[in-house]
C-alpha positions in Angstrom: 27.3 37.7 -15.3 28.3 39.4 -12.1 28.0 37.2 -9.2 25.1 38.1 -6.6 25.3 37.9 -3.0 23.4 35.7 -1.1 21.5 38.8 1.0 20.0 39.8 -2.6 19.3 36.2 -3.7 16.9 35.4 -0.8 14.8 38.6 -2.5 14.1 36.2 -5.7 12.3 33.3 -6.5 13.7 29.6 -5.7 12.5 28.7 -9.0 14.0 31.6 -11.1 17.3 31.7 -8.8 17.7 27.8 -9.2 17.5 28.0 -13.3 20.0 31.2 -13.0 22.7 29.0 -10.7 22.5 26.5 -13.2 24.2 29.0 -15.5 26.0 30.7 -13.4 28.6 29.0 -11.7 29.5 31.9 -9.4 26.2 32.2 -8.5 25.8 28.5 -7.8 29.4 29.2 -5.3 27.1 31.6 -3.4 24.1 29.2 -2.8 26.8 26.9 -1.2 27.9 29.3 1.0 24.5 30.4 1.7 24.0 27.2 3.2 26.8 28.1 6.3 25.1 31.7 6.7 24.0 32.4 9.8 20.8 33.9 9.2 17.6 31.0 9.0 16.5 32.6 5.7 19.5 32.8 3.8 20.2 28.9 4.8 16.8 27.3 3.9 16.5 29.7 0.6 19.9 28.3 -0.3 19.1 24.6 0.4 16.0 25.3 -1.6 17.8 26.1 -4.5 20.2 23.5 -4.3 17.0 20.7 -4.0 15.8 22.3 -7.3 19.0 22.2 -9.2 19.4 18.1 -8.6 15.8 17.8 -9.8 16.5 20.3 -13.2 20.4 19.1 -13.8 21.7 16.5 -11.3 24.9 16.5 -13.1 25.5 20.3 -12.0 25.6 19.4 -8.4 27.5 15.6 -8.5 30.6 17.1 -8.2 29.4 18.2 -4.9 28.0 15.0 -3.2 30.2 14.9 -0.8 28.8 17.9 0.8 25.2 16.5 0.4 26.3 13.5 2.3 28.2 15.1 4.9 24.9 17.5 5.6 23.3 13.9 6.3 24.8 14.2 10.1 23.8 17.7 10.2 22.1 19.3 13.7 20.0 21.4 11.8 16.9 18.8 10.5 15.8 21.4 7.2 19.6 21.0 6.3 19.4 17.2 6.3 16.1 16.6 4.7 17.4 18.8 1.8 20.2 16.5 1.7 18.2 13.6 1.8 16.2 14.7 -1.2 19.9 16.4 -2.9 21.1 12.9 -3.0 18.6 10.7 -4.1 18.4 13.1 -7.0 22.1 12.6 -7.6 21.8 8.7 -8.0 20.6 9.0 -11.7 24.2 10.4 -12.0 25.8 8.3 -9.9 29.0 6.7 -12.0 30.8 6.8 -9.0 28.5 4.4 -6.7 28.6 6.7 -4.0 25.3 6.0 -2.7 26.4 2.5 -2.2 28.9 3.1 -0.6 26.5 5.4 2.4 23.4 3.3 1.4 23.6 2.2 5.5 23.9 5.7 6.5 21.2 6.7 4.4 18.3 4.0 5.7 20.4 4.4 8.9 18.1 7.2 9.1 14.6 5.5 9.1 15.8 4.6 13.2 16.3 8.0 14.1 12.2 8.2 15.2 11.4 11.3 13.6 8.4 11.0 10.9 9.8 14.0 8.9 13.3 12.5 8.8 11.7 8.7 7.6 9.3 10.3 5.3 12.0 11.9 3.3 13.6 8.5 3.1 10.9 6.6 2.0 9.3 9.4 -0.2 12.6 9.4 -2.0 13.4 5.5 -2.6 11.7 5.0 -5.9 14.1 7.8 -7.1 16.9 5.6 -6.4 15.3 2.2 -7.5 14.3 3.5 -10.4 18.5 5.0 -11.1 19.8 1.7 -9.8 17.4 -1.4 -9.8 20.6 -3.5 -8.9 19.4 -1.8 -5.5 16.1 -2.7 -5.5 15.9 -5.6 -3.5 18.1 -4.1 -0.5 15.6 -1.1 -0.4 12.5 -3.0 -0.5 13.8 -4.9 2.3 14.8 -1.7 4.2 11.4 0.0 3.6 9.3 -3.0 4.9 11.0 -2.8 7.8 9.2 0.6 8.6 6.7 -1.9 10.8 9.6 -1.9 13.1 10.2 1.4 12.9 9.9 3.8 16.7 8.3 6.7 16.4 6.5 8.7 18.7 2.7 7.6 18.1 1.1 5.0 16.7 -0.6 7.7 14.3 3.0 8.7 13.2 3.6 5.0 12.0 0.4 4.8 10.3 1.5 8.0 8.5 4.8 6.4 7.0 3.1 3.5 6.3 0.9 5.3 3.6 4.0 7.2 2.1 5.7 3.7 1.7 2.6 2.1 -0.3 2.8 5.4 -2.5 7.0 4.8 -2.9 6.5 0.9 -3.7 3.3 2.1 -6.1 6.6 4.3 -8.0 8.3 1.3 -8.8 6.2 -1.7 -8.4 7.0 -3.0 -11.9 10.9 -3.4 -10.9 9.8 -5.1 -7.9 11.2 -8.8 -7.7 9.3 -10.2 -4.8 6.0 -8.8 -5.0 4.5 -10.7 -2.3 5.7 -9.3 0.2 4.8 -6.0 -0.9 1.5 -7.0 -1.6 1.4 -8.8 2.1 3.0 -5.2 3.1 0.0 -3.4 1.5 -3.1 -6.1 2.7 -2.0 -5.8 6.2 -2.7 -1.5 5.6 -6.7 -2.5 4.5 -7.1 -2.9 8.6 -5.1 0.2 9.7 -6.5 2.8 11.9 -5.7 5.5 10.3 -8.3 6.0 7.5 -6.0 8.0 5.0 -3.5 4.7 4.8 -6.3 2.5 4.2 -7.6 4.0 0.8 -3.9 4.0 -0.1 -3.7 0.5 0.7 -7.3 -0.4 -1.3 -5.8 1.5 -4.4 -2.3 0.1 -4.2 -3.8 -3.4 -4.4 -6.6 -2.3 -6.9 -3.9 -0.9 -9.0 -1.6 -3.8 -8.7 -4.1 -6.9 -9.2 -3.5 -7.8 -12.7 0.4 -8.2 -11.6 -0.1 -10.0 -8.7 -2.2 -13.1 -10.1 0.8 -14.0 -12.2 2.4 -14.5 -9.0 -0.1 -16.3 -7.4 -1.5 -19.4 -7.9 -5.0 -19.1 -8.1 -8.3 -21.1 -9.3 -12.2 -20.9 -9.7 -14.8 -23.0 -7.7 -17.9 -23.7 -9.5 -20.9 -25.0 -7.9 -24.8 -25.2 -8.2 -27.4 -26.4 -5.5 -31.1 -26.3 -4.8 -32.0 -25.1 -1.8 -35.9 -26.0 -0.5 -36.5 -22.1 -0.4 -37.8 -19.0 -2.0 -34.3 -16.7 -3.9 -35.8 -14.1 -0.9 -35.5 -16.5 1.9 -32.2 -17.8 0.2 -30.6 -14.4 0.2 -31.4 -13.6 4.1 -29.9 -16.6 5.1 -26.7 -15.2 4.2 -27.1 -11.4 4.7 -29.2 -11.8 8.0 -26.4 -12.5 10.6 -29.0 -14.4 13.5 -30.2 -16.3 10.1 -26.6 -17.0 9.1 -26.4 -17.7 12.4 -29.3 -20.2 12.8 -28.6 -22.1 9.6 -24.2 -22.7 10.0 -24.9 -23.2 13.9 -22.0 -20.4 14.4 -21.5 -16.6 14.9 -22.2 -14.7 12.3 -22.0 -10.7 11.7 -23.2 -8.7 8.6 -23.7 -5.2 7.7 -25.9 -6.1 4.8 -25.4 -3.4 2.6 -22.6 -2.1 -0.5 -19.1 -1.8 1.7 -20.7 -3.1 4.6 -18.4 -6.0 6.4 -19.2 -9.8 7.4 -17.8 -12.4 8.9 -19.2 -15.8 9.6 -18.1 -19.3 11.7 -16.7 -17.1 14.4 -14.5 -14.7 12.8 -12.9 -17.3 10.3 -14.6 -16.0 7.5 -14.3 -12.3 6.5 -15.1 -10.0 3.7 -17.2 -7.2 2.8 -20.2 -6.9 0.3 -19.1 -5.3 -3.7 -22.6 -6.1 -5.2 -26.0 -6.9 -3.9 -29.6 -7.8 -4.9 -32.0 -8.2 -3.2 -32.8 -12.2 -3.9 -31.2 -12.3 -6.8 -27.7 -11.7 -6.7 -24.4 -11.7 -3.6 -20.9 -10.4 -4.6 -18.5 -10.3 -1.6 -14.6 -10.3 -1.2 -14.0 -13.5 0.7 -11.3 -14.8 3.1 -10.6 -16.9 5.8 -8.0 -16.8 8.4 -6.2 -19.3 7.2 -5.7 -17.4 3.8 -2.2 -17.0 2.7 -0.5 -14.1 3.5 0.4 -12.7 0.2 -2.4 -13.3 -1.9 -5.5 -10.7 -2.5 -9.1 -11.9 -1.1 -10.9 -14.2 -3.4 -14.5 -13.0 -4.6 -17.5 -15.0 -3.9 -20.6 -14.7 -6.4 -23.7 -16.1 -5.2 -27.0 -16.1 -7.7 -30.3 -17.1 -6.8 -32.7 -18.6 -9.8 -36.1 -19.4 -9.0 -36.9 -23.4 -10.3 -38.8 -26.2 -9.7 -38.7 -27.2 -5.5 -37.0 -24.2 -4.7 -34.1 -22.0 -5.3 -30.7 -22.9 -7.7 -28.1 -21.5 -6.2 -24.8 -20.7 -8.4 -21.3 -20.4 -7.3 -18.6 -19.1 -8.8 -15.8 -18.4 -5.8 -12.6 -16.9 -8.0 -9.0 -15.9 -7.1 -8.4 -18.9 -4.9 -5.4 -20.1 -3.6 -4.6 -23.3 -5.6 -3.7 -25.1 -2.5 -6.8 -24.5 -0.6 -9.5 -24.9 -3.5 -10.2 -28.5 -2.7 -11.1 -27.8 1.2 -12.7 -25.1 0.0 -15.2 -26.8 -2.3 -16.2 -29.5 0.1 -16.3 -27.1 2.6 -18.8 -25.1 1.1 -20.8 -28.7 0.5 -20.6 -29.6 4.1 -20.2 -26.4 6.3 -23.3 -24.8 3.6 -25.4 -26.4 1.5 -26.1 -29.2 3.3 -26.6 -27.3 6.4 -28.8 -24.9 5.0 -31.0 -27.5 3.1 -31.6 -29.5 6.7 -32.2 -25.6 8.3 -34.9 -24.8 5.7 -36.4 -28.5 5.6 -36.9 -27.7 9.3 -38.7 -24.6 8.8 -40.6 -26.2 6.3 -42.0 -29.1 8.6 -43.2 -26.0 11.2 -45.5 -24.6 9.1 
């Protein structure tokens, strides 16, 4: 086939020009040099091209990394997010290890405080762990570092920190320390930026089941009669000036589906999963002191009418191993036994 010029390639589609090049090695020599061409359109159309080709056939374009790399220092920032993208496309082809051999150069690039520039990074690292897991913990490391990373808002940061959860979500199975991932991706549930946030809830959602084999974690089972009525009960908890009243400590609540608590001050936290109206309390629970890589425990709270009152049934799951004993008296001490002595009080009013 007749070699075309780069003028009449920038006339046909990427797509179609990208399976043709494949083919065509003297049409794959004109992409190349389209890249040095001085007019915009001819340059992007040929890096374009070349980005599809290392997706379709890596192997076409290996012989060629060098150039790929070399665009990596490029003035022009298109050229060298094409590059980015070129290369970690390569690395499934990689017999030479030439990536790890610019693999500092390459996350080198997640300082330069441009978003674009970091995104194509990041966006691209499960490529490459997924080519070479012997890399994987060196690029974990390097892409939890993007908490550190400048940039020129707050909002651009938040940004990156959503494509990172979706890059780690790419290869979360050949992850070897998944806790700090997961403490990577629980510190996202309180960003600013609402976007990152559901990324963050679905990452974790996703990822549960995996987690718990890595954490340490243990049920709390309890039952109590409370002098009360299941209604009465039930405020007590989702009424913060009642919560209040009874724990003798500031207490917020939103008391509907999604809506957040917290209690003693701020040390407790969650938000409400299922409720009930006297019957029936499902929160995600933690505390400040809760350890940094684990998921928040859930708290299920049921109210049976009986004989003198209310039963109340416990069954606090997903809790750290380590803290379950506080825990349990806690609950004893800081709630029933509070909350018996509040509504024993009421009780000797009327």
């Amino acid at each position: 086939m007749a070699s075309k010029t780069v003028d009449e390639l920038v006339k046909n589609k990427p797509e179609d020009l990208a399976r043709e090049a494949i083919r065509d090695s003297n049409l794959l020599l004109e992409v190349f040099k389209g890249i040095s061409s001085l007019s915009p359109k001819v340059k992007f159309k040929s890096a374009k091209i070349l980005t599809l080709i290392s997706e379709r056939n890596p192997q076409k374009l290996y012989p060629r990394i060098d150039f790929f790399i070399g665009l990596l220092d490029s003035g022009n920032q298109i050229l060298k997010w094409n590059a980015i993208d070129v290369i970690a496309n390569l690395a499934s082809v990689d017999v030479n290890k030439r990536f790890e051999k610019i693999f500092d150069k390459f996350y080198g690039l997640l300082e330069e405080g441009s978003l674009i520039t970091a995104g194509h990074v990041i966006d691209n690292s499960w490529k490459i762990v997924n080519a070479k897991p012997t890399l994987e913990r060196k690029i974990t490391k390097e892409l939890l570092k993007v908490e550190k990373v400048s940039l020129p808002t707050d909002e651009c940061r938040n940004i990156l920190f959503g494509h990172t959860l979706l890059s780690f979500d790419q290869y979360f199975d050949k992850i070897q320390d998944r806790n700090e991932v997961i403490a990577f991706a629980k510190r996202q549930l309180n960003n600013s930026r609402n976007a990152t946030k559901i990324k963050a809830e679905k990452f974790l959602k996703k990822h549960a089941a995996h987690v718990s084999t890595n954490m340490k974690v243990t049920t709390i089972k309890q039952k109590m009669l409370i002098p009360a009525t299941p209604d009465e009960v039930y405020e007590a908890f989702m009424d913060a000036k009642k919560h209040s009243a009874f724990t003798g400590s500031k207490a917020t609540c939103d008391p509907k589906v999604g809506g957040k608590f917290t209690a003693w001050a701020g040390y407790i936290s969650g938000r409400n999963l299922e409720l009930e109206r006297g019957k029936k309390i499902v929160q995600e629970w933690s505390t400040t002191d809760w350890p940094e890589a684990y998921l928040p425990s859930k708290l299920e709270l049921t109210f049976q009418k009986t004989k003198g009152g209310t039963e109340i049934s416990v069954i606090h799951s997903d809790v750290p191993v380590e803290q379950a004993d506080d825990l349990a008296e806690g609950w004893v001490k800081f709630y029933w036994k509070p909350m018996k002595e509040y509504f024993a009080r009421n009780v000797r009013r009327r």
